[in-house]
N, C-alpha and C positions, 0 to 999 in steps of 0.2 A: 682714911681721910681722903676728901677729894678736896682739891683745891682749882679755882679756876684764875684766868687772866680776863676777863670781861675788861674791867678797867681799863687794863693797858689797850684792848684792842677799841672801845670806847671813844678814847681818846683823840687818835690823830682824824677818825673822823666828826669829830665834835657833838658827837651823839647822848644826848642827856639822859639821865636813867630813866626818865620819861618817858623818852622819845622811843628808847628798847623795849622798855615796858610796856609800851602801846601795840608794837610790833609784834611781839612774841604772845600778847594775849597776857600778862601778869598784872600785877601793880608794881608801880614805883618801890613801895619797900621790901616785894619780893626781889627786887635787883638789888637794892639796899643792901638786904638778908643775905643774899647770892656771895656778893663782891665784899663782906666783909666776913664772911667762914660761917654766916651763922645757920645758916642753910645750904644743904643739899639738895641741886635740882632731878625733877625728875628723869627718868630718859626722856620722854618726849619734851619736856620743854628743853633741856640740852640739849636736841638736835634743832629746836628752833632756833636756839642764840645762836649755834654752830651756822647753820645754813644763812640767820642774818646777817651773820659777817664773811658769808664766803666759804667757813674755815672749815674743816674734817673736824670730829668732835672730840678727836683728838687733842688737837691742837689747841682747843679751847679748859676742859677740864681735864684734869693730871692726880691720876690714882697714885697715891704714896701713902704705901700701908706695906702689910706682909704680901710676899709673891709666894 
């Protein structure tokens, strides 16, 4: 399972799933999809959300399965 924080990092810069989803090339409900588990992004659009925020792609989606 990968789960990511999109939302939280969304947030403090008032950024509407819109306004991401314009950004990264998606639609609105693939952010939807995203931020509430019901989809898994691809690697390239994860490194687009990643690099829109700044962040390591790390830091955005979080693998919690079997190691």
């Amino acid at each position: 399972m990968i789960s990511n924080c999109i939302a939280e990092l969304r947030r403090p810069t008032k950024t509407s799933q819109a306004e991401l989803a314009a950004a990264v090339g998606v639609t609105r409900q693939t952010i939807i999809s995203l931020e509430s588990g019901r989809y898994t992004a691809s690697l390239p659009l994860a490194f687009r959300i990643a690099r829109h925020f700044g962040r390591a792609i790390e830091d955005v989606f979080h693998y919690e399965g079997d190691d």
